[in-house]
C-alpha positions in Angstrom: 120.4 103.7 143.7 121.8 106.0 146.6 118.6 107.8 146.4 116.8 105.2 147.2 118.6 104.4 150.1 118.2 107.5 151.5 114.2 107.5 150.7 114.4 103.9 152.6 116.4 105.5 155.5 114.0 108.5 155.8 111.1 105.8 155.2 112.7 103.9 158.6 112.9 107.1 160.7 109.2 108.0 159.6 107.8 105.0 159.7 109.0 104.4 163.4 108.4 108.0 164.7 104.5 107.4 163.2 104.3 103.9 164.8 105.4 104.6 168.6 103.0 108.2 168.1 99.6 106.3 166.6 100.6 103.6 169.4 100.6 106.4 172.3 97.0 107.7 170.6 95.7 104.3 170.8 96.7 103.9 174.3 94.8 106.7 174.6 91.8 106.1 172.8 91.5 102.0 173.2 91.2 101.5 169.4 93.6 100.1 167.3 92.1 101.0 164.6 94.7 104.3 163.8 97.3 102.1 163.8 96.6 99.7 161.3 94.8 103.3 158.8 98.5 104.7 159.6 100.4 101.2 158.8 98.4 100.4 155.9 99.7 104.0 154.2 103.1 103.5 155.3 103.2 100.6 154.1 102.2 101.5 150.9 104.2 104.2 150.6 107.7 101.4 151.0 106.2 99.6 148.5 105.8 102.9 146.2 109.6 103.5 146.9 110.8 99.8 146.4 108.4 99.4 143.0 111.1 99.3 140.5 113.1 96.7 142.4 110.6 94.8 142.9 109.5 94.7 139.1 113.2 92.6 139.4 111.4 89.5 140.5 109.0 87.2 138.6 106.1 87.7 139.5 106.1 90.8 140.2 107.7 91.6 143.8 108.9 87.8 144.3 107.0 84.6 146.0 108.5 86.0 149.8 107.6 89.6 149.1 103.5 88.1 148.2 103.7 86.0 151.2 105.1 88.8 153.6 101.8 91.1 152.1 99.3 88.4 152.4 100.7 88.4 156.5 100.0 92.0 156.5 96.6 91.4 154.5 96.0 88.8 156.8 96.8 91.0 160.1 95.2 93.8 159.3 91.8 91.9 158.4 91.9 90.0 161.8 91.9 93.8 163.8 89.6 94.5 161.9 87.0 92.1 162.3 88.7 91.5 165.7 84.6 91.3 167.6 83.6 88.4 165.4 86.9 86.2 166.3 87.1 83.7 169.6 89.7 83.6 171.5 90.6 80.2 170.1 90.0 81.6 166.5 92.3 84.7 167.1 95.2 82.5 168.2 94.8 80.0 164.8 94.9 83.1 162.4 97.8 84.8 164.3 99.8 81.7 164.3 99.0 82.1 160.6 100.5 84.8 160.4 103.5 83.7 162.6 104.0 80.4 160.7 103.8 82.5 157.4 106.9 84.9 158.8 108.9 81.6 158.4 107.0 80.4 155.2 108.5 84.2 153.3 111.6 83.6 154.2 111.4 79.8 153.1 110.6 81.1 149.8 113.0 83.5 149.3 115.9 81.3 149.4 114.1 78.5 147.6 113.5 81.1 144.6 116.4 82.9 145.1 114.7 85.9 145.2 116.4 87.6 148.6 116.9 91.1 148.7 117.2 93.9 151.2 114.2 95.3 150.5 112.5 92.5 151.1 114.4 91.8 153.9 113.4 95.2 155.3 109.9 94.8 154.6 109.6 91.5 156.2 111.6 92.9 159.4 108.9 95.5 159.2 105.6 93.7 158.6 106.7 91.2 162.1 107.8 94.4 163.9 104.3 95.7 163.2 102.8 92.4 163.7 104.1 92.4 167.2 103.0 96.0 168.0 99.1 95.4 167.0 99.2 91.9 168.8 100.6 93.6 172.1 97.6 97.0 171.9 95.3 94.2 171.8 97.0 92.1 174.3 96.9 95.5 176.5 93.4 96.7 175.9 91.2 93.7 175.3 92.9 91.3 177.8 94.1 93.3 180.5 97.6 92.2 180.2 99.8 94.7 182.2 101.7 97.1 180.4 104.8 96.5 179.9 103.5 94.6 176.9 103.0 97.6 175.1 106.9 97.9 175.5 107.5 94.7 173.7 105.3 95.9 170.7 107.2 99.3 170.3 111.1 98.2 171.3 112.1 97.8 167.5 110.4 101.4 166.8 112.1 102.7 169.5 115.7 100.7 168.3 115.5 102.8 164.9 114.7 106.0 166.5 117.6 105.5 168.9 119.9 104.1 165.7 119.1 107.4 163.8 119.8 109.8 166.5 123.2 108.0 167.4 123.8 107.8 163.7 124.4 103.9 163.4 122.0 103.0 161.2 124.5 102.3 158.3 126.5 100.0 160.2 126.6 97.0 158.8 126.4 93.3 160.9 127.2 89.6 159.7 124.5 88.1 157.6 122.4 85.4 160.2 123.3 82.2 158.4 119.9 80.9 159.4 
């Protein structure tokens, strides 16, 4: 088990030094397409390293844990097909994706299926969410930008954790 917490800590570090350096080539490039070839693998990759906890829920991986993944599905499938969506049409399927951050977390307490890892991944999948939705904000609608600094403050939080050695310090439990 104290493996695996040092595979998820590593995971954290890489998975945040990757994001902010895609996000700088995409600046770079105007596509976000890097970013969501990059996420998709890292991504995998937690789930890889979380597979035998998550063979702890019924079904497999837990109700929250499926609706966090079908968010990231979801997300990834919008930038994707980003040209065929209006603007009204982009902002119903990413307040999808925004109401289903809240529908996860419903879930998890209802089944009683909480657990840091899935904790971790949901932090993750909104922390990504938030970093696609700003690129696009940047390139497609001229938004100025700071907006990009928004999308990569929680990557730059874990780098800045890791480097002060904090990350294992441990804060009260949100009761919401």
């Amino acid at each position: 088990m104290k493996s695996l917490d040092i595979d998820i800590q590593i995971w954290i570090i890489l998975h945040a030094f990757l994001m902010l350096l895609i996000a700088s080539m995409c600046l770079t490039t105007s596509n976000v397409s890097y970013l969501l070839i990059v996420g998709i693998f890292s991504f995998l990759l937690l789930v890889l390293m979380g597979k035998d906890l998550l063979s702890d829920f019924q079904p497999f991986g837990g109700f929250a844990n499926w609706i966090t993944f079908s968010r990231l599905t979801l997300l990834v499938v919008i930038v994707a097909t980003l040209e065929r969506w209006s603007n009204i049409q982009l902002f119903g399927l990413f307040s999808i994706c925004l109401l289903l951050d809240g529908v996860d977390g419903w879930a998890a307490r209802k089944f009683q299926q909480e657990s840091e890892w899935g904790a971790l991944f949901d932090k993750e999948v909104d922390s990504f969410f938030v970093l696609v939705v700003s690129m696009i904000l940047y390139q497609s609608y001229q938004i100025p930008f700071w907006i990009i600094l928004i999308g990569i403050l929680h990557y730059l939080y874990e780098l800045v954790l890791c480097a002060l050695k904090w990350q294992h310090i441990k804060t009260k439990k949100n009761p919401i």
